[in-house]
N, C-alpha and C positions, 0 to 999 in steps of 0.2 A: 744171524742171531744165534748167541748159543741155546741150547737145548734148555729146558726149565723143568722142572720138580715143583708140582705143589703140593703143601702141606696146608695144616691149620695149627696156629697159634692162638692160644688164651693170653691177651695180656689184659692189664689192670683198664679200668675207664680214663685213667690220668695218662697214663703210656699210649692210648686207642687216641686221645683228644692229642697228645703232643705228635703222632703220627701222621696224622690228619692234616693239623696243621703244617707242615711239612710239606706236604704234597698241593695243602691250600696255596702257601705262599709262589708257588710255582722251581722251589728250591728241589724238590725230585719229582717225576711224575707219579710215581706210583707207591705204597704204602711198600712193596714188594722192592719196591730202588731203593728205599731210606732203611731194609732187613737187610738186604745184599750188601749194602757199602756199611751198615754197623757190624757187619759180620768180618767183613776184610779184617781191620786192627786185629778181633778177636783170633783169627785164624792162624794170623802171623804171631801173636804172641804164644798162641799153644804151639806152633810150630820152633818158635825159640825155644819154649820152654824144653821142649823135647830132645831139641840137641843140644841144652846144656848137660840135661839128665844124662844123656849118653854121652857126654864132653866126662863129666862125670865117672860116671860108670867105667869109662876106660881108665880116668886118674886111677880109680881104685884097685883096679884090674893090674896097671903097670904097678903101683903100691905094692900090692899085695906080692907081687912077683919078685919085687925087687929086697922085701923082706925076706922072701924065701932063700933069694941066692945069699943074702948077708950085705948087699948093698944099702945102707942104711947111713944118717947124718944126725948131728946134734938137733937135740930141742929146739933151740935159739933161732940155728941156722934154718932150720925147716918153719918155724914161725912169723920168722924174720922173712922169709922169701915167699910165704904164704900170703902175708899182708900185704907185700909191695902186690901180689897177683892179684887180689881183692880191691885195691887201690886203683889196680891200670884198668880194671871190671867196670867198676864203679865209676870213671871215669868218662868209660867208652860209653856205657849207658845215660850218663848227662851230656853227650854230646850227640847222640842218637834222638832222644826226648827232647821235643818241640818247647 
């Protein structure tokens, strides 16, 4: 088994009773299995988020760079290839989502 960390949590009486319940219906055993697996999603989504920011971060970085040497493109063109990137984004994300 892995290693364990306890803490304490305050949550609401309404969050305490839908917890409970959980663990009543025999769907986790422990109030502690139903924190651990609500925590996964969250994990992985701060962990997306993270390397979009830095997916990011570099666009701007190679931007930035490519302004300095004089590599540069029309408005249009750069808008235009911005939305098709936002589009296949967008995309990939409703196909990833249940």
């Amino acid at each position: 088994m892995a290693k364990r960390a306890s803490i304490n949590v305050s949550v609401t009486p309404e969050q305490a009773d839908f917890l409970a319940s959980l663990v009543r219906s025999g769907e986790y055993q422990s109030v502690s299995e139903v924190v651990r697996a609500a925590l996964r999603p969250f994990q992985h989504r701060r962990a997306v988020l993270r390397a979009e920011i830095e997916r990011a971060r570099g666009a701007i970085a190679a931007g930035a760079d490519d302004l300095d040497q004089g590599r540069t493109v029309e408005g249009e063109v750069f808008f235009r290839e911005w939305d098709a990137e936002l589009d296949e984004r967008e995309e990939a994300s409703r196909r990833r989502t249940p």
